[in-house]
C-alpha positions in Angstrom: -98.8 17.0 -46.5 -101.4 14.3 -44.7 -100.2 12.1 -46.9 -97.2 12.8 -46.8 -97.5 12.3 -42.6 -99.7 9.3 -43.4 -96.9 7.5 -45.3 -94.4 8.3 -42.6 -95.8 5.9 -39.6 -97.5 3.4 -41.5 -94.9 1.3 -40.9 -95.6 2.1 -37.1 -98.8 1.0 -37.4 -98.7 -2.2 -39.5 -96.5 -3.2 -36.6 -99.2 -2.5 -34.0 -101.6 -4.3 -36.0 -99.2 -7.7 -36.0 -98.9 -7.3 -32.1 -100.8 -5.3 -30.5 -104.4 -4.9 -32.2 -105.7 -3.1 -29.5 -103.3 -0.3 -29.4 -104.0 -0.6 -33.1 -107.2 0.4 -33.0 -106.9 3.1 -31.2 -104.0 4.8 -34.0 -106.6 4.2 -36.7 -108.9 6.8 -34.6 -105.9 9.5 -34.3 -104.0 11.1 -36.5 -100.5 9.8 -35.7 -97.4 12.0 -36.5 -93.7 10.9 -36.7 -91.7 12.0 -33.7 -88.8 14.2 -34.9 -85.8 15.4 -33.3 -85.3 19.2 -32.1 -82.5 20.0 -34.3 -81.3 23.1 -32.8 -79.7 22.0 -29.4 -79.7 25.8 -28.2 -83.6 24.8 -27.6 -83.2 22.1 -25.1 -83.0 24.0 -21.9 -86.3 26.0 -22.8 -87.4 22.3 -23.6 -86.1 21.2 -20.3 -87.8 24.1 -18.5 -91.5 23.5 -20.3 -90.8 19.8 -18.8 -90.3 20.5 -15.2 -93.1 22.9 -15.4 -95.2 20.8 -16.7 -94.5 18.0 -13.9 -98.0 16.4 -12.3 -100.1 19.0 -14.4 -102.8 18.4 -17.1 -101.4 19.9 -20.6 -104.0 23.4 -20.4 -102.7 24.0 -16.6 -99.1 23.5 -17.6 -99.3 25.5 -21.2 -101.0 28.8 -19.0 -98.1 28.4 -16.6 -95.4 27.9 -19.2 -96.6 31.0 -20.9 -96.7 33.1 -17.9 -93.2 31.9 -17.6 -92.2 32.9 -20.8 -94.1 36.8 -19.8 -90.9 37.5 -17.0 -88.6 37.1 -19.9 -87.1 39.7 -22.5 -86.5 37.3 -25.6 -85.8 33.2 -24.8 -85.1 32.5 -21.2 -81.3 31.6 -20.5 -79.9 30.1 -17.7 -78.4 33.1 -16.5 -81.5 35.3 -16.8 -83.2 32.7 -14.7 -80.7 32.8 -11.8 -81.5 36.8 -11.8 -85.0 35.7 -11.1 -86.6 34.8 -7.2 -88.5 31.6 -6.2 -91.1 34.2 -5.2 -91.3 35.4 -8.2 -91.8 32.2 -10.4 -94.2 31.1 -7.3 -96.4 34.4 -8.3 -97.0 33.2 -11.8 -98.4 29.4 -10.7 -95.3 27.7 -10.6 -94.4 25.7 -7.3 -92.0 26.0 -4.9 -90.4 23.2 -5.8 -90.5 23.7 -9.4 -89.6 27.2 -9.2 -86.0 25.5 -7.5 -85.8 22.5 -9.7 -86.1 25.3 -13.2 -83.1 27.5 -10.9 -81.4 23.8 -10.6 -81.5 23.6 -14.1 -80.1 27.1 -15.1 -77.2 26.8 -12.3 -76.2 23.0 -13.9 -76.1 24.2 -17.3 -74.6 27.9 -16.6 -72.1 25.8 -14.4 -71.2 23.1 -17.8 -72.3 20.4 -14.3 -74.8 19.1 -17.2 -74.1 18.8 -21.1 -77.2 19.6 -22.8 -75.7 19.9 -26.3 -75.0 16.2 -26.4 -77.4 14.6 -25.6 -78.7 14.1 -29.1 -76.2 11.9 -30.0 -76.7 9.5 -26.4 -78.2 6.1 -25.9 -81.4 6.5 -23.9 -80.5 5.5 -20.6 -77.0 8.1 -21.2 -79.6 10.9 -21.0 -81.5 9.8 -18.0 -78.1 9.7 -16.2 -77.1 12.9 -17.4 -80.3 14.6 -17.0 -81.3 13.1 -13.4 -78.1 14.6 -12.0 -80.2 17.7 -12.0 -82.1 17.6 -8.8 -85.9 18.0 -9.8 -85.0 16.2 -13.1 -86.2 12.6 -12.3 -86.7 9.8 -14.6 -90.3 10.8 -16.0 -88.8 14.4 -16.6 -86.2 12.6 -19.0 -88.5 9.9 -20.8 -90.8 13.2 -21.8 -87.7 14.6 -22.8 -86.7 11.4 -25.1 -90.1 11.4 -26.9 -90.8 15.4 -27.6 -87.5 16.8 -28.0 -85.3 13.9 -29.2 -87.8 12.3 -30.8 -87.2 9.2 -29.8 -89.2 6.2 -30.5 -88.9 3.1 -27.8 -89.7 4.7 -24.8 -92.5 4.1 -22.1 -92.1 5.9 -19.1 -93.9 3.3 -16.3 -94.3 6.0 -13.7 -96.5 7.9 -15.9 -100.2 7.8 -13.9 -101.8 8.8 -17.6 -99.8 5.7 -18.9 -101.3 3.6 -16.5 -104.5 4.6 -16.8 -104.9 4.2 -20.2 -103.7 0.9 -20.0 -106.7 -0.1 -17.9 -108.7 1.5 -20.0 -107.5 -0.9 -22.9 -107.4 -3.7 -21.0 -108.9 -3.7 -17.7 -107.7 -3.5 -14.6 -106.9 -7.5 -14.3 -104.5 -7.1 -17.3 -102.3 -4.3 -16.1 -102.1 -4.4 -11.8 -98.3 -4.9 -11.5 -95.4 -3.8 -13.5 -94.7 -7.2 -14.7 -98.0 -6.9 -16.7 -97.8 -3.7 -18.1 -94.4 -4.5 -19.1 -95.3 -7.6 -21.3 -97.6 -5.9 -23.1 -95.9 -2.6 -23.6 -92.6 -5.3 -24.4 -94.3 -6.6 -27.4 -94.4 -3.2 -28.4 -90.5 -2.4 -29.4 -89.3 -0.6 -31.2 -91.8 1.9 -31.3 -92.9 2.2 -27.7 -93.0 6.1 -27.4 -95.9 5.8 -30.2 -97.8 3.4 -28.0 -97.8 5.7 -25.1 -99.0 8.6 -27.6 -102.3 6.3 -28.5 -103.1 6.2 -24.6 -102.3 9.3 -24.2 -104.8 10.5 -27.0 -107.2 8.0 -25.6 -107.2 9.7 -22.6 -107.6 13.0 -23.9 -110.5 12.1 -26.1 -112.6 11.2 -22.5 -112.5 15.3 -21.8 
């Protein structure tokens, strides 16, 4: 099965070698997996909900939460279940205020067919921002993590993401990546697999705790 995983990105990586050998370098250290697509598109709203949760938090604060979220449930949360649920409730289990309205956002969008989830597999990229940012608390980072883990999508960098950043100054120093036009020539020469350049910093980063 490693090998099998192995075989699947080496294409991946013999293009970081020819253009980026620094983000090269670091791939060699991981273990680096082939994003795939969530198939069942009854999954994306939990997905969605994990996402908005997870918003400004470090993976272990975000995982506890999620999981505490998952405690107030009998079987997989649903839009409707949610709306039966208080801010003050969600706030009790970690969640914010503002993420306990933005997960309600979510469920009244979807219950209310404002949103369509179950398409957005077969959408261009920038279709799925649109649709998902219509939900208020869904911003742009919120989608981009949404194209990488649950579509599985492979060109995507999300420039607001602090980690992002900071890995690329990690790589490069701070002189190389100060302003967005910096970071985005390097990350450019990194289509068409961007989303697996921002899962090398990401691991980087990781791999400092």
């Amino acid at each position: 099965m490693a090998e099998v995983r192995r075989k699947e990105t080496q294409h991946v990586k013999r293009h970081f070698r020819r253009v980026d050998p620094n983000i090269h370098a670091v791939m060699e250290k991981m273990g680096l997996k082939k994003l795939r697509a969530e198939k069942e598109t009854d999954k994306y709203f939990l997905k969605l909900c994990a996402d908005i949760i997870s918003q400004q938090l470090g993976s272990r604060a975000a995982d506890a939460i999620f999981n505490r979220f998952l405690g107030l449930f009998s079987g997989a949360p649903t839009p409707e279940k949610i709306l039966e649920i208080s801010e003050e409730k969600f706030r009790s289990i970690g969640m914010s205020y503002a993420k306990a309205r933005y997960v309600r956002n979510l469920a009244q969008s979807v219950r209310n067919g404002e949103v369509d989830l179950k398409n957005l597999s077969k959408s261009s990229d920038e279709e799925v921002i649109a649709e998902l940012t219509k939900i208020k608390g869904v911003g742009r980072w919120t989608a981009e993590m949404f194209l990488i883990f649950t579509l599985g999508r492979e060109d995507v960098f999300s420039f607001g993401d602090l980690g992002l950043r900071k890995g690329l100054e990690k790589v490069y120093g701070k002189n190389r990546t100060h302003s967005l036009k910096s970071v985005e020539r390097i990350t450019g020469r990194w289509s068409p697999y961007r989303s697996y350049g921002s899962l090398a910093l990401w691991r980087l980063l990781d791999s400092d705790k």
